[in-house]
mmCIF file of the C-alpha atoms, coordinates in Angstrom:
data_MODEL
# 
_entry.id   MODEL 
# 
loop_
_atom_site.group_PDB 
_atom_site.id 
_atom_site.type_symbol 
_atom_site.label_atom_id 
_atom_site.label_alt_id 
_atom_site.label_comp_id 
_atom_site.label_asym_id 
_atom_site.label_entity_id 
_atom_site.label_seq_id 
_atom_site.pdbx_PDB_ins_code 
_atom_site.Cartn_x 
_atom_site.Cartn_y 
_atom_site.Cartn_z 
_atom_site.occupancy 
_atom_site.B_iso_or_equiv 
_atom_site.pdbx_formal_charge 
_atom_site.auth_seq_id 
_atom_site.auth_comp_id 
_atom_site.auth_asym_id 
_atom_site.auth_atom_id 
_atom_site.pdbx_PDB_model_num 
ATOM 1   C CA . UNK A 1 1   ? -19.887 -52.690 54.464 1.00 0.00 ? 1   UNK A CA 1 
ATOM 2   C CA . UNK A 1 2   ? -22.518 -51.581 51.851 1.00 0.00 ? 2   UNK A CA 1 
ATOM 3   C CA . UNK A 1 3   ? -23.083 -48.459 53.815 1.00 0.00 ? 3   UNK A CA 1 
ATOM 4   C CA . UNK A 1 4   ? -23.509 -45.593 51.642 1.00 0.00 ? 4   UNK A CA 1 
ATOM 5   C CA . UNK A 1 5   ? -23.093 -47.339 48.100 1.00 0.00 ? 5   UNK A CA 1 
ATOM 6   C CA . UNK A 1 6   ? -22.397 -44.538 45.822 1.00 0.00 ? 6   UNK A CA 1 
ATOM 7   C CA . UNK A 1 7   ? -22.564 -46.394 42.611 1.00 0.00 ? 7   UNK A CA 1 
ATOM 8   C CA . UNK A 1 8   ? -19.422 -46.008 40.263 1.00 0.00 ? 8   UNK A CA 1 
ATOM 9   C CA . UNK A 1 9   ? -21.614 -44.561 37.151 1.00 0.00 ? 9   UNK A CA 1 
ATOM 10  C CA . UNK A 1 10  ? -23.009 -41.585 39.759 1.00 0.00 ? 10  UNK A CA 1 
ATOM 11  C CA . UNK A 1 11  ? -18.819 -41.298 40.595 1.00 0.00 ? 11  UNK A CA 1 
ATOM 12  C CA . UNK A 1 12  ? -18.484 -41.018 37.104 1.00 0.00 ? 12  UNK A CA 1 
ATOM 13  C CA . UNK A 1 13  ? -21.369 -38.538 35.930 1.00 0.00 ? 13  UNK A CA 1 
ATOM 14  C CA . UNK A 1 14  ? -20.258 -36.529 38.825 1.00 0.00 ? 14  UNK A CA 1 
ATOM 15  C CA . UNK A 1 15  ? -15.947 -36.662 38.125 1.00 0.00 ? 15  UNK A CA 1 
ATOM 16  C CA . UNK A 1 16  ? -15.950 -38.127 42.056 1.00 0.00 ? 16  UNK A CA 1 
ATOM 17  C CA . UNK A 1 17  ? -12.290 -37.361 43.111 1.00 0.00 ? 17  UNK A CA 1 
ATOM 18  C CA . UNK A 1 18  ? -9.980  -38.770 45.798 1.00 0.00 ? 18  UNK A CA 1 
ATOM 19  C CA . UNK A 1 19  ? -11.420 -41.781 47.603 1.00 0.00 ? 19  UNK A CA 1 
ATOM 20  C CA . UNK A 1 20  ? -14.483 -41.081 47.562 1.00 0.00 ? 20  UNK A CA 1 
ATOM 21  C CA . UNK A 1 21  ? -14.387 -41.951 43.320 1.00 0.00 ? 21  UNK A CA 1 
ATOM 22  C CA . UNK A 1 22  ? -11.137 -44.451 43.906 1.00 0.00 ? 22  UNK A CA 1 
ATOM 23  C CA . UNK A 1 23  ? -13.673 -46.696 45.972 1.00 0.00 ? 23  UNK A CA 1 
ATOM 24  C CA . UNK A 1 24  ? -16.224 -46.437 43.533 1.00 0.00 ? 24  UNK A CA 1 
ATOM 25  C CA . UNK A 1 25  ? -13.871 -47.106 40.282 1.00 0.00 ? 25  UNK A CA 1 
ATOM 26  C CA . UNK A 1 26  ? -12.783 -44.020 39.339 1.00 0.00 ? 26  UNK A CA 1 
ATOM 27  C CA . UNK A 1 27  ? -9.279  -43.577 38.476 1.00 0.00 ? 27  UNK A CA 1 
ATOM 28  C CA . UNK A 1 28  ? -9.041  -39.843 39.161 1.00 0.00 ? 28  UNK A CA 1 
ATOM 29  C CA . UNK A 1 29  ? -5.500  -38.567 40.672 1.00 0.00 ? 29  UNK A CA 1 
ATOM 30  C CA . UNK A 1 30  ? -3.602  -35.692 39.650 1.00 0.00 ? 30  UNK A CA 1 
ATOM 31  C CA . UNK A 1 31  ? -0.448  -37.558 40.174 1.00 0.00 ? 31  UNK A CA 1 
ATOM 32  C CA . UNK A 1 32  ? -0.524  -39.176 37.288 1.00 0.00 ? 32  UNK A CA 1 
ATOM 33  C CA . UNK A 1 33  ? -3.014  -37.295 35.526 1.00 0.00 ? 33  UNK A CA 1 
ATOM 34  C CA . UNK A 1 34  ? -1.016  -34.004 35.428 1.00 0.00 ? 34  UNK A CA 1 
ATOM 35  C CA . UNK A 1 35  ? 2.142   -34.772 37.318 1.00 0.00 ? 35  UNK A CA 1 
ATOM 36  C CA . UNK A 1 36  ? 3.515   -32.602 39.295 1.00 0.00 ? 36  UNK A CA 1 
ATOM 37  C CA . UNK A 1 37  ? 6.874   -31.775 42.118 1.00 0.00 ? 37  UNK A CA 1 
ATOM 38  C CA . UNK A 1 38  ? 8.300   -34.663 42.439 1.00 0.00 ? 38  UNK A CA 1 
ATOM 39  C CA . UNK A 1 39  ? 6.097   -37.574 41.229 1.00 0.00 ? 39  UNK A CA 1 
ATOM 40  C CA . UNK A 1 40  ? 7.209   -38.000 37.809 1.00 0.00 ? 40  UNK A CA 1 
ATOM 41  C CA . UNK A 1 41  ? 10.546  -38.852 39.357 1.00 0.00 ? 41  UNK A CA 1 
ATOM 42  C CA . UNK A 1 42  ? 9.643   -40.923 41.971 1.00 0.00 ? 42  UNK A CA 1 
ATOM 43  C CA . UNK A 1 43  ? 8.158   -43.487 40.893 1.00 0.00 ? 43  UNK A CA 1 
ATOM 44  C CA . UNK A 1 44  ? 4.695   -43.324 42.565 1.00 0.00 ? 44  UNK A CA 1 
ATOM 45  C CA . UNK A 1 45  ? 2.895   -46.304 42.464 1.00 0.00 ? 45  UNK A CA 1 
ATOM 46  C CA . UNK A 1 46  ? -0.585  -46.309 40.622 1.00 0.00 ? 46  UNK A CA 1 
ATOM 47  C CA . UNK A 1 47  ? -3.286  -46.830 43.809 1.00 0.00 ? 47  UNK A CA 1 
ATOM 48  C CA . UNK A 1 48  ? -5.781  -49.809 43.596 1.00 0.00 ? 48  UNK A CA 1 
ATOM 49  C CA . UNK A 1 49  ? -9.245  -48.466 42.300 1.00 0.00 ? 49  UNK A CA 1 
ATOM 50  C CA . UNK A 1 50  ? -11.907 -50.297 44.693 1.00 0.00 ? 50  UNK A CA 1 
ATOM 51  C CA . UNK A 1 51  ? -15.571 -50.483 43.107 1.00 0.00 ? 51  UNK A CA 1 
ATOM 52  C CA . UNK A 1 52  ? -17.760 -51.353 46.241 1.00 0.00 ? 52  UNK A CA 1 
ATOM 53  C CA . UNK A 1 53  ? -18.390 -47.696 46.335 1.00 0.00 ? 53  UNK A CA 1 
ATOM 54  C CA . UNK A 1 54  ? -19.379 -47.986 50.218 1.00 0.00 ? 54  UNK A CA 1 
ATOM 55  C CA . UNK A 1 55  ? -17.968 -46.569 53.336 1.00 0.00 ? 55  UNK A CA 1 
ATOM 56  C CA . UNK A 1 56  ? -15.569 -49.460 53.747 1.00 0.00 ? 56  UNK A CA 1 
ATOM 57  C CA . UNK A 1 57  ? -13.925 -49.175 50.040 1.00 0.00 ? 57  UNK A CA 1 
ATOM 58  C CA . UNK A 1 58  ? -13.530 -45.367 50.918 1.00 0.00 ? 58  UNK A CA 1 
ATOM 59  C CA . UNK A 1 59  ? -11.937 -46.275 53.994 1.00 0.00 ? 59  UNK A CA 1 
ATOM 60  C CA . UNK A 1 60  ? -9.885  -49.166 52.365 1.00 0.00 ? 60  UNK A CA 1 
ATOM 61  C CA . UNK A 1 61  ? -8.332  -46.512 49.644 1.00 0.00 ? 61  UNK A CA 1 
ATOM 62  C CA . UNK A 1 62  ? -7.575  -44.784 53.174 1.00 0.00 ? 62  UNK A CA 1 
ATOM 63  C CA . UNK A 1 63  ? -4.894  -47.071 54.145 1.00 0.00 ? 63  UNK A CA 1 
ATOM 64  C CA . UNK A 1 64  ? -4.013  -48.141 50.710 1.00 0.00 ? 64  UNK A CA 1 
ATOM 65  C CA . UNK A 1 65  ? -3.045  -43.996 50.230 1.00 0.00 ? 65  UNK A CA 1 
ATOM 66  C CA . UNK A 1 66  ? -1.020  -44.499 53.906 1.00 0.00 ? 66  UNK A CA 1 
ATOM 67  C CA . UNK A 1 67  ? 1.367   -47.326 52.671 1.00 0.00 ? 67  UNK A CA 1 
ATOM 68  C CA . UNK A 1 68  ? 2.093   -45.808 49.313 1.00 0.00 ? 68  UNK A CA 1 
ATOM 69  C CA . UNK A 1 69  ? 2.531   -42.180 51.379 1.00 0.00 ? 69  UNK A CA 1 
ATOM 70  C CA . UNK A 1 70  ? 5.156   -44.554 53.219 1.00 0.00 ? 70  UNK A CA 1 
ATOM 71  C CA . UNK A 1 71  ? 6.495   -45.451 50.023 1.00 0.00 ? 71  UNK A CA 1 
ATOM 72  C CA . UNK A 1 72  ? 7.052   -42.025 48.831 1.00 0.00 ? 72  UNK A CA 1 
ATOM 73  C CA . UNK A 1 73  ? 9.134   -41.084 51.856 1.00 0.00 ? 73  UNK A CA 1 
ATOM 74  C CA . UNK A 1 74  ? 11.081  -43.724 51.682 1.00 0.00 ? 74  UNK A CA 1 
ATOM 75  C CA . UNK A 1 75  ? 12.067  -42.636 47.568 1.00 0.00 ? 75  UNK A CA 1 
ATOM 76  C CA . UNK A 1 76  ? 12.050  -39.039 48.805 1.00 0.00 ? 76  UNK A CA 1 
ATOM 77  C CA . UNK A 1 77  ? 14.769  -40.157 51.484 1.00 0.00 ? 77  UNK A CA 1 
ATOM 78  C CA . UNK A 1 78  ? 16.923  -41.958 49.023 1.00 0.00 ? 78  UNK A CA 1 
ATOM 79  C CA . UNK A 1 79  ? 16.490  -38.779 46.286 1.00 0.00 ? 79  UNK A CA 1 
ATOM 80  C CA . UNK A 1 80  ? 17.679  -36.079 49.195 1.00 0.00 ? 80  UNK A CA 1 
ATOM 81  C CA . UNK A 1 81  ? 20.600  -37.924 49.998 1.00 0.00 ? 81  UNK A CA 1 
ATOM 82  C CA . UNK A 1 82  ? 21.807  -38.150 46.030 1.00 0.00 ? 82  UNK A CA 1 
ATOM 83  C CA . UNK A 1 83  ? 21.169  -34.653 45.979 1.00 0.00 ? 83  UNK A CA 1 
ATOM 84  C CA . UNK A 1 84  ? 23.718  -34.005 49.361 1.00 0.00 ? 84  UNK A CA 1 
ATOM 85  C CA . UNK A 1 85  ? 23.328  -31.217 51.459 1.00 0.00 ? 85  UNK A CA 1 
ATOM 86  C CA . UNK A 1 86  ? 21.048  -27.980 51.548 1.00 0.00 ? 86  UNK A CA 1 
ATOM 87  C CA . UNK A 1 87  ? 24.369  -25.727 51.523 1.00 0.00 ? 87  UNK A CA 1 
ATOM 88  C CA . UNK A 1 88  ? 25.024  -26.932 48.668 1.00 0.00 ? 88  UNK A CA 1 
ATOM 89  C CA . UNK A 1 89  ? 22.260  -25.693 46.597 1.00 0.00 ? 89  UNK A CA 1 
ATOM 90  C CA . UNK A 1 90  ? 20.594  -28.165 45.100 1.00 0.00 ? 90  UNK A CA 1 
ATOM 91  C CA . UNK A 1 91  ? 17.559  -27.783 46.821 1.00 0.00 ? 91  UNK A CA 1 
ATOM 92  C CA . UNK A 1 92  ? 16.929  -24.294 45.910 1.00 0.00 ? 92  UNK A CA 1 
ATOM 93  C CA . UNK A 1 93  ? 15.772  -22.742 42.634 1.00 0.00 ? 93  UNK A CA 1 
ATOM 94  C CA . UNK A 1 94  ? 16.187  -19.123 41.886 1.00 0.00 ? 94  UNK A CA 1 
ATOM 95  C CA . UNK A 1 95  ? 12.557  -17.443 41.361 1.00 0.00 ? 95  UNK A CA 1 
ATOM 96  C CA . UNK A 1 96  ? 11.869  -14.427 39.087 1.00 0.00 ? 96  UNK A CA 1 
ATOM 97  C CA . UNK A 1 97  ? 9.053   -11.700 40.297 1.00 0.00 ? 97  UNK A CA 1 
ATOM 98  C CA . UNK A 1 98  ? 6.266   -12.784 38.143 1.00 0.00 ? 98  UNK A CA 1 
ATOM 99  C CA . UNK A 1 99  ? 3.150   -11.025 37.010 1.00 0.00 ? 99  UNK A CA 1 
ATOM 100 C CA . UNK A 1 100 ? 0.117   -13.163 35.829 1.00 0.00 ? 100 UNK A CA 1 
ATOM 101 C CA . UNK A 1 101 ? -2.595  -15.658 37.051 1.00 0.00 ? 101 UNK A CA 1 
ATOM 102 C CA . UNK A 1 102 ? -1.528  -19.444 36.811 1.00 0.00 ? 102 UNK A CA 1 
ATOM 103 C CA . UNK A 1 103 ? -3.720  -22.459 37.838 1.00 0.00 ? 103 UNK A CA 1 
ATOM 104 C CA . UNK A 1 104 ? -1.637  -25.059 39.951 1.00 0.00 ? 104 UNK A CA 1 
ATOM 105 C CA . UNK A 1 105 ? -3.253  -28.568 41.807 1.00 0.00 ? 105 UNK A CA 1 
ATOM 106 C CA . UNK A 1 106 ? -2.362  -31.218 44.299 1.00 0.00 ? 106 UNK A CA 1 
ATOM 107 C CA . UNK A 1 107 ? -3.688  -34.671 45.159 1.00 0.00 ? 107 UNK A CA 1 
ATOM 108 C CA . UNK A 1 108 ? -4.788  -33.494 48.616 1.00 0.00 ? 108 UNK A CA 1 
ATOM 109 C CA . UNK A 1 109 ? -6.065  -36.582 51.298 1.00 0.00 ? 109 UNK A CA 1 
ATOM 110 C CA . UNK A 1 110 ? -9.802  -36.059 50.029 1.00 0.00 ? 110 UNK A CA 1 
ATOM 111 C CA . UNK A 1 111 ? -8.893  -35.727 46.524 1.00 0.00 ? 111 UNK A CA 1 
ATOM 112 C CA . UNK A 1 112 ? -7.640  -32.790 43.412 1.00 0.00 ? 112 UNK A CA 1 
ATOM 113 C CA . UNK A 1 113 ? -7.252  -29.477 45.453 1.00 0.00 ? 113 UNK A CA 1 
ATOM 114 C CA . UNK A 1 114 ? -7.036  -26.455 42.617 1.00 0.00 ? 114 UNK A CA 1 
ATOM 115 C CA . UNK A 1 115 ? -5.666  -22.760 43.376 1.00 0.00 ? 115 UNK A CA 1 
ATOM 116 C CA . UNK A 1 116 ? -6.393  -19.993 40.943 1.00 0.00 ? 116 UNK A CA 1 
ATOM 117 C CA . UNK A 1 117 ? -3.302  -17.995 41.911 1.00 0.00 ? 117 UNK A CA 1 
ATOM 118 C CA . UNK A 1 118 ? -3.527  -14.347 40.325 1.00 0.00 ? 118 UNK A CA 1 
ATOM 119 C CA . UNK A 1 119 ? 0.392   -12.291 40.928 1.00 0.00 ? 119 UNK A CA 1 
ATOM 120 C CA . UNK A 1 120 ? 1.236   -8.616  40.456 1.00 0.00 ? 120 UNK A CA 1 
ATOM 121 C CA . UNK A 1 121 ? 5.012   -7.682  40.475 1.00 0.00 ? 121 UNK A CA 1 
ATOM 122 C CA . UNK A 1 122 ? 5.313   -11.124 42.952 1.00 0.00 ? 122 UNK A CA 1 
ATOM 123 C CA . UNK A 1 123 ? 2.601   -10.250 45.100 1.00 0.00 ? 123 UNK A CA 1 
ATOM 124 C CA . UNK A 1 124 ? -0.191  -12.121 45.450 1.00 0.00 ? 124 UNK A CA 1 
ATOM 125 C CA . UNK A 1 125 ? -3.303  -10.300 44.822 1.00 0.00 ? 125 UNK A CA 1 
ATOM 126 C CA . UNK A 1 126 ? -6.139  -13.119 44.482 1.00 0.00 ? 126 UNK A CA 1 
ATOM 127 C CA . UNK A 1 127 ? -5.839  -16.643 45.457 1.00 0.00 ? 127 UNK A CA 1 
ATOM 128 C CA . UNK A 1 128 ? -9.057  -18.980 44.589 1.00 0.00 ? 128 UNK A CA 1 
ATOM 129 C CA . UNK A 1 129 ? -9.156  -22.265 45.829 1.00 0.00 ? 129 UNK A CA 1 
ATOM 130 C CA . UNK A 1 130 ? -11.344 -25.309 44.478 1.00 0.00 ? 130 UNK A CA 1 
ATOM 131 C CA . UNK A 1 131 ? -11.432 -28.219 47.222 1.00 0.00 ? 131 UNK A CA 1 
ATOM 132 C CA . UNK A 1 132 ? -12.014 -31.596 47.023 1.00 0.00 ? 132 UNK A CA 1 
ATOM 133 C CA . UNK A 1 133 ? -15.146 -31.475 49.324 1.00 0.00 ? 133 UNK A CA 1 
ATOM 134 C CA . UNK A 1 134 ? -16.749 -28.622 47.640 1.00 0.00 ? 134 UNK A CA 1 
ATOM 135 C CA . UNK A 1 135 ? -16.579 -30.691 44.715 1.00 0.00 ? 135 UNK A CA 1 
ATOM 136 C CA . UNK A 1 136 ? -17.539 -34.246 46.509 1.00 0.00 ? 136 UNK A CA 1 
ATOM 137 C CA . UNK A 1 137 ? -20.618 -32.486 48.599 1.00 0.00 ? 137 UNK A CA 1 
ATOM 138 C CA . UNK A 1 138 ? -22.868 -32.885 45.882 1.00 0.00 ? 138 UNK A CA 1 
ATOM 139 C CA . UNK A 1 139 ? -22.159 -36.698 45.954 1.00 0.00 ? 139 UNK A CA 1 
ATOM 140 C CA . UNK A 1 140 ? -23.054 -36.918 49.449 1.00 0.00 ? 140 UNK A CA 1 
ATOM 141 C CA . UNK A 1 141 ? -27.475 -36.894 49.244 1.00 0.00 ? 141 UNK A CA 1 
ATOM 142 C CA . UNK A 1 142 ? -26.734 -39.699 46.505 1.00 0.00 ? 142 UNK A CA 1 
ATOM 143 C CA . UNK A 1 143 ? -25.337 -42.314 48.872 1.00 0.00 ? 143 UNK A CA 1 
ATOM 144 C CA . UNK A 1 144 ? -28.233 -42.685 51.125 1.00 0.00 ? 144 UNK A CA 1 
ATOM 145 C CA . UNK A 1 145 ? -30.554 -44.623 48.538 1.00 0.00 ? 145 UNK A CA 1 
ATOM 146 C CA . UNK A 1 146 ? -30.886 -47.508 51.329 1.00 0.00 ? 146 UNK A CA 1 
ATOM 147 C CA . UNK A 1 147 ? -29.398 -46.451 54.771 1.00 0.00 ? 147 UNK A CA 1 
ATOM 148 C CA . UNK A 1 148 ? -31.503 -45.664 57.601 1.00 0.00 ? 148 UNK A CA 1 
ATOM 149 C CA . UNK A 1 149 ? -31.228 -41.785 59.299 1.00 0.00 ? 149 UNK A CA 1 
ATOM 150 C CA . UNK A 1 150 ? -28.589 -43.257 61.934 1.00 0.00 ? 150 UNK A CA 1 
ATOM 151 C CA . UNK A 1 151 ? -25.813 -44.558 59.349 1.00 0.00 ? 151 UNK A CA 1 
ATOM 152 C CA . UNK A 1 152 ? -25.812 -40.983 58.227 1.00 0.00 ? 152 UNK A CA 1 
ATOM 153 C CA . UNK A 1 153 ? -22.434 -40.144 60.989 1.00 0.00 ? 153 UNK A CA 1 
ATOM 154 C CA . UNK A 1 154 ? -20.897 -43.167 59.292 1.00 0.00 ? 154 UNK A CA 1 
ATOM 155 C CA . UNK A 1 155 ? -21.512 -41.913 55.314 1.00 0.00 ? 155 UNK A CA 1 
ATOM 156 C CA . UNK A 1 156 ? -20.397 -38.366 55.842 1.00 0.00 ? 156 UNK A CA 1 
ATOM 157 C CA . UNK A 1 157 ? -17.189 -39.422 58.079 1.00 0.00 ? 157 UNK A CA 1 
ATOM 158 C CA . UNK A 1 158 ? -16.381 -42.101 54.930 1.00 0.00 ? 158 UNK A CA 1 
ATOM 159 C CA . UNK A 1 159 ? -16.850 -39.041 53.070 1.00 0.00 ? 159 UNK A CA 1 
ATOM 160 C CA . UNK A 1 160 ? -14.099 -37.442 54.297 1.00 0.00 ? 160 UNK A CA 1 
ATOM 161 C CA . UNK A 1 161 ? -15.663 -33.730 53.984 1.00 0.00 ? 161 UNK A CA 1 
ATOM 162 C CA . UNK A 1 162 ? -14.395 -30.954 55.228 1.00 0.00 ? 162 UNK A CA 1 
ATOM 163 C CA . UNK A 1 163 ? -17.144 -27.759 55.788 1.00 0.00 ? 163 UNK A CA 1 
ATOM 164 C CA . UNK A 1 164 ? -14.494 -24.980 56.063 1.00 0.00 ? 164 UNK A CA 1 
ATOM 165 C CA . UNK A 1 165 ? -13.043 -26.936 52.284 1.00 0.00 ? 165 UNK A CA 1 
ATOM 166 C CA . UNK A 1 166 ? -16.522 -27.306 50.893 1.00 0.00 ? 166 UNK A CA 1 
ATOM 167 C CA . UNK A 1 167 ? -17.416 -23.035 51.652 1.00 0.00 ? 167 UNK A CA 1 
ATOM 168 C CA . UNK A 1 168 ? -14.056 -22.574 49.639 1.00 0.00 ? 168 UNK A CA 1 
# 
């Protein structure tokens, strides 16, 4: 509690995504944003925006994200069964070889995760990605304002960073 306070107009001059800008009032989430799969369908339930903007509202949007993932498989459940069984076909969709470069994203657990996908005759050739902690490192230095060096495991864990995400 008021452990690494990164303050909601910092979340917001930044674009903070995932909980790390849910807990500090930022409503930023691709599901609703840009919807995508499944989610216009489903229902999904709009998350609570906390605005503490320390290590306990990150972890509070935490479990808040576990119950409505709970939801969602509960709905996803209920939609499978409508659509009967695999055999059937209705869970498959035909895909043409494709050509191009397309730009698809995902509300990942630490926030929007981007791919730059580039395809030649259906082969991937290039594949970019833009994580959520590459784009939430930079918050990071700015939530130590009034912690002392040993809350510093505490910050970065509320964080939620991943290194091998943040050298994508």
């Amino acid at each position: 509690r008021s452990t690494g306070v990164l303050p909601p107009d910092i979340a917001q001059s930044y674009a903070a995504v995932g909980p790390v800008g849910r807990a500090s009032g930022q409503m930023q989430d691709v599901r609703f944003a840009r919807p995508y799969a499944a989610y216009g369908r489903l229902g999904h339930q709009l998350l609570e925006v906390r605005d503490g903007g320390d290590a306990l509202a990150r972890q509070r949007v935490r479990l808040d994200e576990m119950w409505g993932a709970f939801h969602l498989i509960r709905q996803s459940v209920d939609v499978l069964d409508e659509l009967g069984e695999p055999e059937r076909g209705a869970w498959s969709v035909p895909v043409e070889v494709a050509s191009g470069e397309a730009l698809g994203w995902a509300e990942a657990p630490q926030g929007e995760l981007l791919y730059l996908v580039e395809l030649e005759e259906g082969r991937l050739v290039r594949v970019k990605p833009r994580s959520a902690s590459f784009h939430n490192l930079a918050l990071l230095p700015m939530a130590f304002p009034n912690d002392i060096l040993t809350d510093f495991a505490f910050i970065e864990a509320s964080f939620g960073l991943s290194i091998a995400g943040a050298a994508s």
